[in-house]
C-alpha positions in Angstrom: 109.6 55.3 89.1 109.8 55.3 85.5 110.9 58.7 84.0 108.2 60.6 81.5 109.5 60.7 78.4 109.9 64.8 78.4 109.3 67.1 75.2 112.7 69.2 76.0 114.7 65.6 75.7 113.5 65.3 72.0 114.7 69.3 71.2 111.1 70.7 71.7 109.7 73.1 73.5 109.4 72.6 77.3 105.6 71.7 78.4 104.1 73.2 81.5 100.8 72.1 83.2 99.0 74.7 85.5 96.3 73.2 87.4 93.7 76.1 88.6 95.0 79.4 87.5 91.7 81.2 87.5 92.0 83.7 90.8 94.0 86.0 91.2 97.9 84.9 90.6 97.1 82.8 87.5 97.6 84.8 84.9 100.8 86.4 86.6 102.2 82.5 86.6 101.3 81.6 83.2 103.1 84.9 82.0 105.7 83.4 83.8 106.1 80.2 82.6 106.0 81.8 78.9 108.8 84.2 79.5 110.2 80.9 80.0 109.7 79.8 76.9 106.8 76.7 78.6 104.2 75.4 76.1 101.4 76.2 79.1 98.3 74.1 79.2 95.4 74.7 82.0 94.0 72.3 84.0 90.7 73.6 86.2 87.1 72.9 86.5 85.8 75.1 83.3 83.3 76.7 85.9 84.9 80.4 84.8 87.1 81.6 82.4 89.9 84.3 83.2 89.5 87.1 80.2 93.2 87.5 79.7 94.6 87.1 76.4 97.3 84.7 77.4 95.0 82.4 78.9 92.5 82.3 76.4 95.4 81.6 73.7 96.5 78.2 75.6 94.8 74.9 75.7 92.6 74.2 78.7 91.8 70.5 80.3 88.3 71.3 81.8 87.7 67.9 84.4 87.5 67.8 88.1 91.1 67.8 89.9 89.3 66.7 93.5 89.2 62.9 92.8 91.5 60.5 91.9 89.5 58.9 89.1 88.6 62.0 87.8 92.5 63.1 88.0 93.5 60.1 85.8 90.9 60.1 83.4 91.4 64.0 82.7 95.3 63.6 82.9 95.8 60.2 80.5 98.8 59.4 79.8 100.5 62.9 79.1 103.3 64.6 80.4 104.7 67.5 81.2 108.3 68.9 82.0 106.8 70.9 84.8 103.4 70.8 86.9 102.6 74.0 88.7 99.2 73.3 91.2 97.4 76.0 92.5 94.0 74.1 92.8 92.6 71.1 93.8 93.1 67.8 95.8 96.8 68.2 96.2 97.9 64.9 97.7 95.7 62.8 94.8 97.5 65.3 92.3 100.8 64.6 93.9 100.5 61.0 93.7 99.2 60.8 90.5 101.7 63.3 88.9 104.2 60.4 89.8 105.7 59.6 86.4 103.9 62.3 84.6 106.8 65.1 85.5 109.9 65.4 86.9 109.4 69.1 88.7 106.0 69.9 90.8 105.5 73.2 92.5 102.0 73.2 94.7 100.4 75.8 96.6 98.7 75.2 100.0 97.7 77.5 102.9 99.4 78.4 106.0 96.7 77.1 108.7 99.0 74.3 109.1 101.2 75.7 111.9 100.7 74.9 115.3 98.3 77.5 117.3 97.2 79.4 114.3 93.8 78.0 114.2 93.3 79.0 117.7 94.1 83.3 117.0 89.8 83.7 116.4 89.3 81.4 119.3 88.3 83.5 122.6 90.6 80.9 124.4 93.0 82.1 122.6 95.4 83.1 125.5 95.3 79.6 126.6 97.3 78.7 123.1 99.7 81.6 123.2 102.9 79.7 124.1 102.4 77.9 121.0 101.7 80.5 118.9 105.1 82.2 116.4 104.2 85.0 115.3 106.0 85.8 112.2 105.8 82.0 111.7 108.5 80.7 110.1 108.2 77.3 107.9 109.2 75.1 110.4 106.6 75.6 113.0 105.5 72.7 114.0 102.1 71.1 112.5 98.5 71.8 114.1 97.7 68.6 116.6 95.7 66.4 114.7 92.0 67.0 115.4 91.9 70.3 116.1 90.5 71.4 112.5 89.2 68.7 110.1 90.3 70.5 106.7 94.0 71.4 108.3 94.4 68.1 108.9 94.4 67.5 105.2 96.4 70.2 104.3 98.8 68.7 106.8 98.7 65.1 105.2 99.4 67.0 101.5 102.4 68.7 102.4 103.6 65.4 103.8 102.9 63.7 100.7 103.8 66.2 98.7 107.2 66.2 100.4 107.5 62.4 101.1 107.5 62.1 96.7 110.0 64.7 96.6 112.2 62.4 99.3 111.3 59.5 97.5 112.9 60.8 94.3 109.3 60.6 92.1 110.0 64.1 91.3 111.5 67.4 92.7 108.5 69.0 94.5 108.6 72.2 96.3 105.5 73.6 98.3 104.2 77.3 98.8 102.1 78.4 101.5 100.4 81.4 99.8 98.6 84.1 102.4 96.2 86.5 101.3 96.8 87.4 98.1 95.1 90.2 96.1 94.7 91.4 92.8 92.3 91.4 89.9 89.9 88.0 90.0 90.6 87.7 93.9 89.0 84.9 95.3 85.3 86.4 96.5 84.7 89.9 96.6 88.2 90.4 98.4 89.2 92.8 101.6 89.0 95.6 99.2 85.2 95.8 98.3 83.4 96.7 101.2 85.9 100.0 101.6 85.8 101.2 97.9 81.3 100.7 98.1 81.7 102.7 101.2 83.6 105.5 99.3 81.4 105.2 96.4 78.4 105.5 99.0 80.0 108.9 100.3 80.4 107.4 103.6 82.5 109.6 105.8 83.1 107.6 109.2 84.4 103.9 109.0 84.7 101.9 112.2 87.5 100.0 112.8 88.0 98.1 116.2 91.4 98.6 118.7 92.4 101.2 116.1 92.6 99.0 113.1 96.2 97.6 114.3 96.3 94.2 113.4 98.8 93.1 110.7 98.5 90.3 108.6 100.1 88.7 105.7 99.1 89.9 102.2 100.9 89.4 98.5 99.9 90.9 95.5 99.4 88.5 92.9 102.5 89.1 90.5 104.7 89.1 93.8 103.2 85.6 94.5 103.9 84.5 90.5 107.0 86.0 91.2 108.1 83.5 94.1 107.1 80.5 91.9 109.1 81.8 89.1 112.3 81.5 91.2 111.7 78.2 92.9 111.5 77.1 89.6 114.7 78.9 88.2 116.4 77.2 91.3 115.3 73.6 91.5 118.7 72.2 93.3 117.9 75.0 96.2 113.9 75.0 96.1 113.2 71.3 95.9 112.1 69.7 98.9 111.6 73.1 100.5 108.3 75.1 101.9 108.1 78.5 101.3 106.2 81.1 103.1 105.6 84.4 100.7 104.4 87.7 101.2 104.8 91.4 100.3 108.3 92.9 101.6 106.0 95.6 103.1 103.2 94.6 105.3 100.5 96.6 106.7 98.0 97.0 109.8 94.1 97.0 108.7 94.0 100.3 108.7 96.1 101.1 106.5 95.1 99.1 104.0 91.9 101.0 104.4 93.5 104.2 103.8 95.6 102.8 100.7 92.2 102.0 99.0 90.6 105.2 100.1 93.5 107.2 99.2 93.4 105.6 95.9 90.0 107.0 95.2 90.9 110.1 96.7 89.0 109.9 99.7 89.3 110.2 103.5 87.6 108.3 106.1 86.9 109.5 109.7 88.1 106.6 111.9 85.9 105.8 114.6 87.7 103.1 116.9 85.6 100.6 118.6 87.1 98.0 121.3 86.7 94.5 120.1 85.0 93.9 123.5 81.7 96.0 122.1 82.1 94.2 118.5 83.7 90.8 118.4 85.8 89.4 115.1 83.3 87.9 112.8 80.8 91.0 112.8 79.8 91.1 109.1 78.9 94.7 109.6 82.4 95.8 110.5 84.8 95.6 107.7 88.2 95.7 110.0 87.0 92.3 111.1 87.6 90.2 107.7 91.1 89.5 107.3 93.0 88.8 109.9 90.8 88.7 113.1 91.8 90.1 116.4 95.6 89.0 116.8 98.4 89.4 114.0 98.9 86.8 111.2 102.2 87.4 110.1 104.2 85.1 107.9 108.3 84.6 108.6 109.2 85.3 104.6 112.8 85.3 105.8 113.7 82.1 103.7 112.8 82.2 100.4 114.7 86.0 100.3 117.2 84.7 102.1 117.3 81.7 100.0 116.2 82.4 96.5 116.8 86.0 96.7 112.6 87.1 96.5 112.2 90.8 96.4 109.1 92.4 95.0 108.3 93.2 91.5 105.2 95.6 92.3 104.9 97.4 95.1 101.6 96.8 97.6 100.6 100.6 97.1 101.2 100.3 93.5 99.2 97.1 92.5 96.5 98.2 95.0 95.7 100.9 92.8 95.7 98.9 90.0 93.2 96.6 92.4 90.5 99.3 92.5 90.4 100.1 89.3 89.7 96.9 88.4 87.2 96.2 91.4 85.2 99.6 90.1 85.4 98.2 86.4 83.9 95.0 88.0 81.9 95.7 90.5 80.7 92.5 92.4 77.4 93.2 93.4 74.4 92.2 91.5 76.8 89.1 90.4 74.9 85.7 90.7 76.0 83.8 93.9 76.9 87.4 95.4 75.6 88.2 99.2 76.6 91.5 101.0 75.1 89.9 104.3 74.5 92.9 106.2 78.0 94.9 105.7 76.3 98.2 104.1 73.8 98.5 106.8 74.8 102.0 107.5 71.3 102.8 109.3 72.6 100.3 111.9 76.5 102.2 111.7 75.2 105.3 112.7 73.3 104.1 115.3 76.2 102.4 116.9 79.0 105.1 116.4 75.9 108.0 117.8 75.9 105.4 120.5 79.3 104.6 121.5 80.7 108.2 121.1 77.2 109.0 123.8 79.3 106.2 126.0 82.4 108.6 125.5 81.0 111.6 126.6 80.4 110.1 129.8 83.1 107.9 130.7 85.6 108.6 133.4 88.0 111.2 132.4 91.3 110.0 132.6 93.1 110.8 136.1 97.0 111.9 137.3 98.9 114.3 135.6 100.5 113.9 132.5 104.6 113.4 132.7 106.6 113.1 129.4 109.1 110.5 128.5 112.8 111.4 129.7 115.4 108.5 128.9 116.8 107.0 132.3 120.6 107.5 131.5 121.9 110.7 132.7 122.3 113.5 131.0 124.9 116.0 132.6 125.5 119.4 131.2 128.8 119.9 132.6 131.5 117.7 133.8 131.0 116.4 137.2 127.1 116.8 137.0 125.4 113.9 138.9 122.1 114.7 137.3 
């Protein structure tokens, strides 16, 4: 390959290209790069601008970063001393990054790992053995064929990884999870509890007691990772990094976090997933996460590049629903509740299934409480 000719060779200031940037941990990475003294320029579709002050201070290439001929036309001949992609095509940015930079940093999705696509599938049990849960970043791949669109992502990280091998650059890839914040992606997990509390709903149903974890990051936790990947390219490049809060949480209590943040208290009323499968729009425990845990193994990059939180979950969840209730997403254009605040057909369900409680089987056998089996003798001798 032949090396870009870099502005920090000449004595200038570094040059970072961000490609997206727009949701919800782009303006937590370009803080980043800046602390780190990076001339930042934006590279993203123009559809929306982010009103933060140090994005709308930097120079933005609006184009189309899906196609290769709209990547090169866009691109031209520049360079940069670092690319950071967080949108797009990934494997036609990869290749035609190729002599454009000498460190890329992308960001993909974690459906890639063998079995995962399977947890909302009611075969699920069939896939179990396959199935790591924490996943760690060398699960194997998803067979081909099982998902169309994983079967890309699996061909990027290859590519992406096959350039880094290659020596075209040092490239390090990120499997981001769920990650939250101000300008989330949609109207986020958070919504449909805070309109519930604004609605002065009292009863929230939650199915098999809301006990499901999965994966989250706050956005300045995932700008965080990047940051130190970068900081550490020796140990980073050619590496795939799962990230994630330190603390992770079951549904419910993510519920409770946002309630709690509004000062407000929901009556739990626990449905099995047999009466209301995953996918029910009207049931907000079924969004993130479905019916079996989603947990990501974040051991490596702490492990490796010494990750630790900068904001706590609780913390920048507060910050979260403030911001949702200072921009509330519905009457936006493009937005559709679906039928999630039909609370006329709530309360006929929860009147119904606590009816099917009344008259269910009381439980039979008496109660016995837990005593450890080693013995416990209370003088010496004692057999018992």
């Amino acid at each position: 390959m032949s090396s870009p000719v870099l502005a920090s060779e000449q004595g200038e200031m570094m040059k970072a290209l961000l490609i997206g940037g727009t949701a919800a941990s782009g303006p937590h990475i370009v803080r980043e790069l800046q602390k780190r003294d990076y001339d930042v320029t934006m590279y993203h579709r123009g559809v929306h601008e982010v009103p933060e002050p140090e994005l709308e201070k930097i120079e933005h290439i609006h184009g189309e970063p899906h196609f290769v001929e709209t990547i090169d036309k866009d691109l031209g001949d520049r360079k940069w001393d670092l690319v950071v992609a967080t949108y797009g095509r990934l494997r036609y940015l990869a290749d035609a990054l190729v002599g454009k930079t000498p460190h890329l940093v992308t960001v993909g999705g974690f459906p890639v790992m063998k079995g995962w696509m399977h947890i909302r599938d009611e075969h699920w049990a069939e896939h179990a053995g396959e199935v790591v849960n924490p996943g760690p970043e060398d699960t194997p791949y998803e067979d081909p064929g099982v998902d169309h669109f994983v079967d890309r992502m699996i061909e990027t990280e290859k590519t992406i990884i096959g350039h880094h091998n290659a020596g075209d650059y040092i490239a390090t890839h990120f499997r981001y999870p769920g990650v939250y914040g101000p300008y989330g992606i949609g109207d986020g997990f958070e919504w449909p509890v805070i309109k519930r509390v604004l609605d002065g709903r009292k009863q929230f149903i939650i199915q098999d007691s809301g006990q499901v974890l999965f994966t989250r990051c706050a956005a300045p936790n995932a700008a965080h990772s990047i940051a130190i990947a970068i900081d550490q390219p020796t140990i980073a490049g050619g590496q795939i990094y799962h990230i994630g809060d330190d603390a992770q949480y079951t549904r419910r209590q993510w519920v409770e976090m946002v309630a709690k943040a509004m000062n407000h208290e929901f009556e739990f009323v626990d449905i099995p997933y047999s009466i209301i499968p995953p996918g029910n729009t009207l049931i907000t425990g079924s969004g993130a996460g479905g019916r079996y845990h989603r947990l990501m193994d974040t051991f490596k990059i702490r492990h490796q590049l010494g990750y630790r939180d900068v904001v706590s979950a609780e913390d920048w969840l507060k910050h979260s629903v403030r911001w949702v209730l200072q921009n509330r997403p519905d009457g936006q254009p493009g937005w559709d509740p679906g039928n999630r605040f039909d609370y006329e057909e709530e309360d006929r369900l929860i009147a119904w299934w606590k009816g099917v409680q009344e008259v269910a089987p009381r439980s039979v056998g008496e109660r016995s409480a837990f005593r450890h089996p080693y013995a416990h003798p209370k003088t010496p001798g004692d057999l018992q």
